[in-house]
C-alpha positions, 0 to 999 in steps of 0.5 A: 300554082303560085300559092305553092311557089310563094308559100314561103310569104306566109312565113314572113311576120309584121315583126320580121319586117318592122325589125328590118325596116328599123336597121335600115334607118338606124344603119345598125342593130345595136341602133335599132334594137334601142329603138324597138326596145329589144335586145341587138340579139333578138333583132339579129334573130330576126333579120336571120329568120327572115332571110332564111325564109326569102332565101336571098341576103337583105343587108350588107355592111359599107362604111356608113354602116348596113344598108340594103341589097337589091332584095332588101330595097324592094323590101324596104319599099313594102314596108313603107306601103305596109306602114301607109296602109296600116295608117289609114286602117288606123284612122279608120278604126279611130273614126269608128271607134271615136263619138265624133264622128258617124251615123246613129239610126233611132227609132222612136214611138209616135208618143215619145216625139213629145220629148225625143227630139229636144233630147237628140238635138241636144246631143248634135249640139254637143256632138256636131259631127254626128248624124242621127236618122230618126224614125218615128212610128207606132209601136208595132213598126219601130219594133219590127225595125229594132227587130230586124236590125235596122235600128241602132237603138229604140225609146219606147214604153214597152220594150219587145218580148218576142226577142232578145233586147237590152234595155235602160230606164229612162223614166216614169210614164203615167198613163192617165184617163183624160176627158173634156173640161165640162165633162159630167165626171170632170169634178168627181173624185175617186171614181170607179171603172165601172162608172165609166162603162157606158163612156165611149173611149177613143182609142190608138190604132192596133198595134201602138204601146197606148192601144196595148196598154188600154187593152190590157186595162179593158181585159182586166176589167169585164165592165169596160167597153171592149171597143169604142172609136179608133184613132191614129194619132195622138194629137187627133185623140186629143182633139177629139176629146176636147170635143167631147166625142168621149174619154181616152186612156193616154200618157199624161206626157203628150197631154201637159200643154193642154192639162196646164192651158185647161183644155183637157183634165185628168179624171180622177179615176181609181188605180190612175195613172197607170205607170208605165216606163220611158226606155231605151232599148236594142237589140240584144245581138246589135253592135255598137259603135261609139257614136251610137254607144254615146248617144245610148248613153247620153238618152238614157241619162238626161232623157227624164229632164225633157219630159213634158211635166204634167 
């Protein structure tokens, strides 16, 4: 019943009202038509329209100039609630649309947290005001959050194929076959996969972007192992083969420190390192708001100077 009896309010635009508003503070068309930059004709017309739409005079003339009637001072009063609420929906659109501002969620896979981290801590250096929630996974599970749009945006080596997702390069990956300083192999060159059939290979769980590129390796070549010892890190990998428990297919990233301190080598095996690529990645229907955008950016451009050099 009363959406009926006050349908008329439909009528009723932001313009109408904003046009009012400035012949009540101005106390004269021709004056509030200067400072709407519209004609004193085109402001007559809308103070006409809208108190043909309410039915009831909204100003009358004294000596002063024009000035309200009651109907015209309880509208005179919305406005000024319209103008304070349109204000705070204004500095709400700014902190949002702003990069100074807000919460920024990144997924990163187990093996980039060898330079991840140093790259967003450089951000919320510049960029103090802006939160980053950060996820670390294998692959698998940091995917399945980008999937399901838990994510803002992902670092990762091999992007999802099973949905849409936009993707920029941040670098090259070499994946390269390490082994203890004293292996048997450790001073050959150009060796040959087949030599390394009989070599136990220590391998990432299921499901992390090193096990899919090892996998893809073995199913190319019938001669390799098609299984060997499972690991769930890296860093346990690592050890691991420096104990001599066997050899690993892992991204020459995560190794650096330890090429460098001779702990480990690079075997010098036929069609390694294996280039892979650093992205950033999301999903295709995620919105962005500027402060994620920025960081997007900011990862995309200057991830590659904090790679570890191998």
């Amino acid at each position: 019943m009363k959406e009926k009896l006050y349908s008329w309010l439909r009528q009723i635009t932001l313009k109408q009202i904003r046009g009012f508003e400035a012949v009540v503070n101005a106390g004269s068309v021709s004056s509030a038509a200067r400072e709407l930059h519209l004609t004193p004709p085109a402001v007559s017309l809308q103070l006409r329209d809208l108190e043909n739409t309410i039915g009831l005079p909204l100003l009358e003339r004294s000596d002063s100039g024009l000035v309200p009637t009651l109907a015209g001072q309880e509208l005179f009063a919305l406005s000024q609630e319209f103008q304070s609420i349109l204000s705070r929906f204004g500095e709400t659109v700014t902190e949002l649309k702003g990069i100074d501002h807000g919460v920024v969620s990144v997924g990163v896979v187990s093996t980039a947290r060898y330079f991840a981290p140093m790259v967003l801590a450089e951000f919320m250096r510049i960029y103090q005001d802006i939160k980053i929630q950060l996820q670390v996974g294998n692959r698998a599970t940091i995917m399945q959050k980008l999937e399901s749009l838990e994510l803002d945006f992902a670092i990762t080596g091999l992007p999802p194929e099973h949905f849409k997702v936009k993707k920029e390069f941040i670098s090259n990956h070499p994946q390269i076959i390490i082994a203890a300083p004293d292996h048997p192999l450790a001073k050959s060159t150009r060796i040959s996969l087949s030599e390394l059939t009989e070599e136990t290979f220590l391998l990432r769980e299921a499901g992390s972007g090193t096990r899919s590129v090892t996998d893809m390796l073995f199913a190319r070549r019938k001669d390799l192992p098609k299984s060997g010892l499972e690991f769930g890190s890296n860093e346990t990998i690592k050890q691991a083969v420096m104990a001599g428990m066997g050899i690993a297919l892992i991204s020459a990233h995560t190794v650096a420190a330890e090429l460098k301190e001779k702990r480990l080598i690079a075997l010098d095996v036929k069609g390694t390192p294996i280039n892979r690529k650093w992205f950033v990645v999301k999903h295709a229907n995620k919105r962005f708001l500027s402060s994620a955008q920025a960081l997007w950016k900011f990862v995309a451009r200057n991830g590659k100077h904090y790679l570890p050099k191998p």
